[in-house]
Phi, psi and omega in degrees: 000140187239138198216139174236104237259093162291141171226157195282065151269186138317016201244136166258000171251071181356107201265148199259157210228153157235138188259121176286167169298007192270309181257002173325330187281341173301355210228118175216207161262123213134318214267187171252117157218140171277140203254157150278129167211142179025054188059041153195198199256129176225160184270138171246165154203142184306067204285356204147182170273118161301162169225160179265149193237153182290137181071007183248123170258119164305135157313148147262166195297186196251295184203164158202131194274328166266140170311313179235193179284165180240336172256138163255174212280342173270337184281324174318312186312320164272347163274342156312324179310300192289335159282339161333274177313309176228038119083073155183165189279143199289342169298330184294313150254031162264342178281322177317317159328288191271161177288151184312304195309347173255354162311325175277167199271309192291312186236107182251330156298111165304146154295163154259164173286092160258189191208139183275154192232137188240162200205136206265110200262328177238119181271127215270058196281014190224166198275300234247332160304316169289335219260353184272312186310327211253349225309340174208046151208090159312303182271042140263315185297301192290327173287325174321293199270332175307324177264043139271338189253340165252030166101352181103352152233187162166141164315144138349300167298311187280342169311288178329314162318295213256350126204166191292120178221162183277138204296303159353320190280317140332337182297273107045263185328285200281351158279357163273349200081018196296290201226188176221155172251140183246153174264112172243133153351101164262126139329121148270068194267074192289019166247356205282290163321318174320328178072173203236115200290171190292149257199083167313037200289113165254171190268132165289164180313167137293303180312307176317290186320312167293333177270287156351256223324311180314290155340272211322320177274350185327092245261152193273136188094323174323133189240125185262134163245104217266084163314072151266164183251177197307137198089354165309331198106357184308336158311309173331295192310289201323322194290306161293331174322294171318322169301334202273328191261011179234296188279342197258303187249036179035023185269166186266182192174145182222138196223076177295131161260161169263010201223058191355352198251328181286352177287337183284301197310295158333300157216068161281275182330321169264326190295316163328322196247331173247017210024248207266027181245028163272129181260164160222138182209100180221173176305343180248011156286165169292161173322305181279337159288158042234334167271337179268011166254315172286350167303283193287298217285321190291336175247036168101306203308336185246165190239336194228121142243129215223103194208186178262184191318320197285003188279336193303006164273032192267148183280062173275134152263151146082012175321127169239347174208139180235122190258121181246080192291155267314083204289342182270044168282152184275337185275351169278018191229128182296170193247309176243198187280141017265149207275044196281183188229123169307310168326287192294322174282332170297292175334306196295318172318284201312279171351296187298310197246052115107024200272200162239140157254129226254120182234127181242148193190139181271321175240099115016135189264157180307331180298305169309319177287349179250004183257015175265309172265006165265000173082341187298289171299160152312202121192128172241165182242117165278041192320337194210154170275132186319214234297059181104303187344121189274188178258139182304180179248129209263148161222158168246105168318070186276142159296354183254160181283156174278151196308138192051002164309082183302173168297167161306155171229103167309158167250000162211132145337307188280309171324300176299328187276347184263346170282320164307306204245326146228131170318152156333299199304314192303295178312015187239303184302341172263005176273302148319298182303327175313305195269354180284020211002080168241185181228180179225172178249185180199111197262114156231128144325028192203137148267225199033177153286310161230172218275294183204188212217119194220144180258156182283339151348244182259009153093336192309152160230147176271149215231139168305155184237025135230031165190159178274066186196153185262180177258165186275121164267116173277148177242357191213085353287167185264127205177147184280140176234109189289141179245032207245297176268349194075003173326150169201155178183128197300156177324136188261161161288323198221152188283112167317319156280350194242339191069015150327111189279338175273125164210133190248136167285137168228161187101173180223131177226180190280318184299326176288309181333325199284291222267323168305300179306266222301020168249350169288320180228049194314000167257345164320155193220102187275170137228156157239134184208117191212181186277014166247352141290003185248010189268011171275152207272332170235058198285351204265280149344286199300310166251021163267354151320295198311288209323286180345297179297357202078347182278020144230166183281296196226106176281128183249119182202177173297185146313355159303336193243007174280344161227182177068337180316138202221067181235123162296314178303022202220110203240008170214149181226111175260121161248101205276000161243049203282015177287317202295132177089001202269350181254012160325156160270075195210119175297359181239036144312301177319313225277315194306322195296281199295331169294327174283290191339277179303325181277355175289332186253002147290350199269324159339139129075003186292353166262184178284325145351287142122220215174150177204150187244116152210174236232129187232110185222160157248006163225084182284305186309029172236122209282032165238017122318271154329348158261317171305301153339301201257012178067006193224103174269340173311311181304316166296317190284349178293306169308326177281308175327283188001279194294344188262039177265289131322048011295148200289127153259170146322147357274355159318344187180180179259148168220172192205116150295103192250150185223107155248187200205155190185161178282337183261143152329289204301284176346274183332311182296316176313320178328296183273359207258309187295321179279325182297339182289301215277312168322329215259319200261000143285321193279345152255013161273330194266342185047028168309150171273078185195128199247133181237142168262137140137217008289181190179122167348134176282152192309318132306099186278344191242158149188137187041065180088327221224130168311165171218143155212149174221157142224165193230159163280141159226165182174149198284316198254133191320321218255304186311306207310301207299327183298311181322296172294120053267290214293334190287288179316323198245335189259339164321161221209101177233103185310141188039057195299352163314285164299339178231155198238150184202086182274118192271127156227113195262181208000056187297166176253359149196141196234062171269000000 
């Protein structure tokens, strides 16, 4: 028997197997199996029948470690789609499917987590029986009646816990038969200890009511696009959709966030309404919670998985929805290969096992929204916040001096520097909510303290000495920083070229923001949350609790904290850049500029309190300013198609990032000039519809050592584009392939 075995390796072609007779029964498609490939063991899956090639004597598998499959035949289907679609090999993306824990070659049955459970085997009811039973064993007698008080079992750690005895006295118990100790299974359920909140059941809108229904009939594969504006309910539809297609019709459902920080408030908010029959699956859980949540979902036992991009794999049978909350987020599209976008893979899903799909947003990504009025999609509408509620009131701060103005003259150095970064007006308004004890948020796109570290000298900045960027100064700890490769390296005194002893921080980062407030306003009680206060597996968690709770004032943070956030108490929103990111070299700056704005200035005003925003820029005439102010996003997107017509961008065609990379300059560039030379001359023998621009330096020309150059493809038609990216993939000629590199990136979300 011949099987033929992807593997996560660089081969875009499966290599054939012969399966011994000891697992044949073991082994179908679908399945795990370990392999010999180039003198060492790697985990494969079973993709198919092998064929025999002339002169090839086939390996035999090593093992396969499962009874039945692990992958089922529809899910294969979609990864087959996806190793297509963004041009990469399907073993790489069946291992992306699955948890790390079923992936390796060396242990491929994960263990489980257990635990000892002492459990009371003979029951004492009468005083004179214990006091005959215990009569020269005290700490037997006291481990007794605790567990008799806690029902008659408990772990072994909590006994212990709650007092001290020597492991002997359990020793002890169970050679009288008092009890036994059993080893039980534990669930690595890390939401579980959280407890399950209480179930808020409200009434929906007319608007609400109507999109539920529309869902709930929604034809299989049919794709919905939920418009509403911040604050609409869009949590609600989802919640009821699900009661009608989980509890009522026994179907399963997967439900993506974009954000790790958004995962506790989500599903706190499904737990409520469905209890244990929720999973959860992202990237900051262990290897073994992320396999015992796939686990229970692939045998049923849990029905909703509530995750980041990698849950759209989650092992549902009997699929009835797959919900993709804020879908124009930028974080659903993986970073390396395989480079798929959760969006685009949600669709495809849906198609395949017969779901619907739900895609939500207050700003809609441009793609979605014209394939919504081109009729592909549905599109419903949430026009107004439930229970009255208005959208807050926006104002715009300009930061800039006027044309013949001198600057202000502050009356301290620290005065001038707290002006730069929050205005009067803003500063007044967070003075207010202190004493109204309300609370506020305060959004800058940037971390560190400062941008970068510049001498006063000779102008000079200090530079990754493996990337083309500069570095960032953190002050807590204090240290120059890459935010590309992670390079550090401590702060210098004196300026490396000139030996100038004054170097002035430029730039704004959130740790000063922080250190501003707090000398301005020493009874605030800040949190900051950015990715360097967040790297504890549950930092995310901790501090929208405190806020939730009240035990802060002024939440301060990146774009992590501009959506999905729900605190009534928050009656103000400061955006103290809204410049940072918005002149990028990226044709979708603008549309990302306007989407953090507006979701930023939604987190205002979600209580009867209501809410005011503003927004401190130095290009208030820039319409993606001027729209976020005025809530009208149908205006923006009329204004932006505009520029993506000219030269054509997305959603006008499809694109493909080709990006190479080397350790040498010269190498690289030859690189791209010679594949675009030769791509430009097959494509006028084939007369394919694909157009290609550059090459050109990438706007980040080094990151981690190795030079970039790219060009991009463009093209209305689809099928051409894959032919094109496959042959750049799997048929380029890359010479010393060790140094040089060739990265296929289809629909990017950027293209720095």
């Amino acid at each position: 028997m011949l099987v033929s075995v992807a593997l996560p390796l660089p081969l875009y072609q499966p290599l054939t197997y012969t399966v011994p007779d000891d697992f044949a029964e073991r082994v179908a498609v679908g399945s795990r199996v370990v392999v010999p490939v180039r003198g060492r063991k790697e985990m494969g899956f079973v993709v198919g029948d092998g064929a025999r090639r002339d002169g090839v004597t086939p390996k035999p598998l090593i093992a396969a470690p499962d009874a039945t499959p692990v992958i089922d035949p529809a899910l294969l289907s979609v990864c087959k789609w996806v190793a297509e679609y963004y041009v990469a090999p399907l073993g790489v993306v069946l291992r992306t499917a699955l948890p790390a824990a079923l992936t390796g070659a060396d242990s491929p049955t994960p263990g489980a987590k257990t635990r000892r459970l002492a459990v009371l085997k003979r029951q004492l009811p009468t005083l004179i029986e214990r006091e005959t039973t215990f009569a020269r064993a005290k700490r037997q007698r006291e481990v007794y009646d605790l567990l008799e008080s806690l029902g008659g079992s408990a772990p072994v750690e909590l006994l212990q816990e709650r007092m001290a005895f020597s492991p002997a006295v359990l020793k002890a118990m169970a050679g009288r038969d008092i009890i036994e100790i059993r080893e039980e299974v534990v669930s690595r359920d890390p939401f579980a200890a959280r407890g399950t909140p209480a179930d808020a059941k409200l009434s929906p809108t007319a608007p609400q009511r109507h999109a539920i229904d529309a869902l709930s009939r929604g034809e299989p594969g049919k794709v919905f696009l939920l418009h509403g504006v911040t604050g609409s309910g869009k949590t609600l539809v989802y919640l009821d959709l699900l009661r009608t297609l989980v509890n009522e019709r026994g179907k399963t459902a997967i439900v993506l966030v974009p954000e790790i920080a958004l995962t506790p408030q989500t599903v706190s908010r499904f737990r409520a309404v469905f209890g244990d029959k929720v999973a959860v699956l992202h990237s900051a859980l262990s290897d073994g919670e992320r396999y015992d949540a796939w686990l229970a979902l692939s045998r049923g036992e849990k029905r909703i998985a509530v995750g980041a991009r990698s849950a759209i794999f989650a092992p549902l049978q009997n699929l009835g929805a797959i919900i993709v909350d804020e879908e124009h987020e930028t974080s659903y599209k993986q970073g390396e290969a395989p480079r798929y976008h959760a969006r685009e893979v949600a669709i495809v899903r849906a198609r395949e096992q017969g779901a619907v799909v739900v895609l939500g947003s207050a700003t809609p990504s441009l793609e979605s929204w014209t394939n919504a009025t081109s009729g592909k999609f549905q599109l419903l509408t949430l026009p107004d916040r439930v229970g009255g509620g208005r959208l807050p009131n926006v104002r715009v701060v300009d930061m800039r001096i006027p044309k013949g103005q001198p600057p202000p003259k502050p009356a301290t150095t620290s005065e001038a520097l707290a002006r730069l970064v929050l205005s009067e007006p803003l500063e007044d308004a967070l003075r207010v909510r202190l004493e109204r004890k309300e609370q506020s948020i305060l959004l800058l796109n940037r971390r560190g303290y400062s941008a970068f570290i510049q001498c006063a000298s000779c102008g000079a900045v200090e530079v990754c000495p493996n990337c083309s960027i500069t570095l960032t100064y953190h002050r807590s700890p204090e240290r120059l920083v890459c935010h590309y490769c992670q390079h550090a390296e401590e702060p210098r005194t004196k300026c490396r070229e000139c030996g100038g002893v004054v170097l002035r921080q430029r730039g704004l980062g959130t740790q000063q923001v922080e250190r501003i407030l707090a000398e301005r306003m020493p009874a605030m009680r800040i949190a900051r949350m950015d990715v360097d206060t967040t790297s504890g597996k549950w930092a995310h968690a901790d501090i929208l609790d405190r806020v939730a709770q009240g035990d802060v004032d002024v939440l301060l943070g990146t774009q992590m904290i501009a959506k999905g956030l729900d605190f009534p108490n928050v009656t103000l929103v400061g955006v103290v850049d809204a410049d940072v990111g918005i002149n990028l070299p990226d044709f979708r700056a603008s549309e990302r500029c306007f989407q953090l704005l507006s979701q930023v200035a939604g987190r205002a005003g979600r209580g009867p309190k209501g809410g005011d925003v503003f927004i401190q820029t130095r290009v208030p005439g820039h319409h993606a300013v001027v729209c976020a102010v005025e809530h009208d996003y149908e205006r923006f997107v009329k204004q932006e198609l505009t520029g993506r017509h000219d030269p054509p961008y997305p959603p006008m065609l499809r694109l493909v990032n080709v990006v190479f990379s080397g350790v040498r300059e010269e190498q690289t560039m030859q690189l791209s000039v010679d594949s675009a030379e030769q791509l430009r001359a097959m494509l006028a023998r084939g007369a394919a519809d694909v157009a290609i621009v550059g090459p050109a330096k990438c706007p980040i020309e080094r990151i981690k050592n190795r030079w970039r150059w790219h060009f991009m493809l463009k093209s209305a038609n689809a099928r051409q584009l894959t032919k094109v990216a496959r042959y750049l993939a799997e048929q380029l000629p890359v010479p010393g392939k060790g140094q040089l590199r060739v990265i296929v990136d289809r629909d990017p979300v950027s293209l720095l």
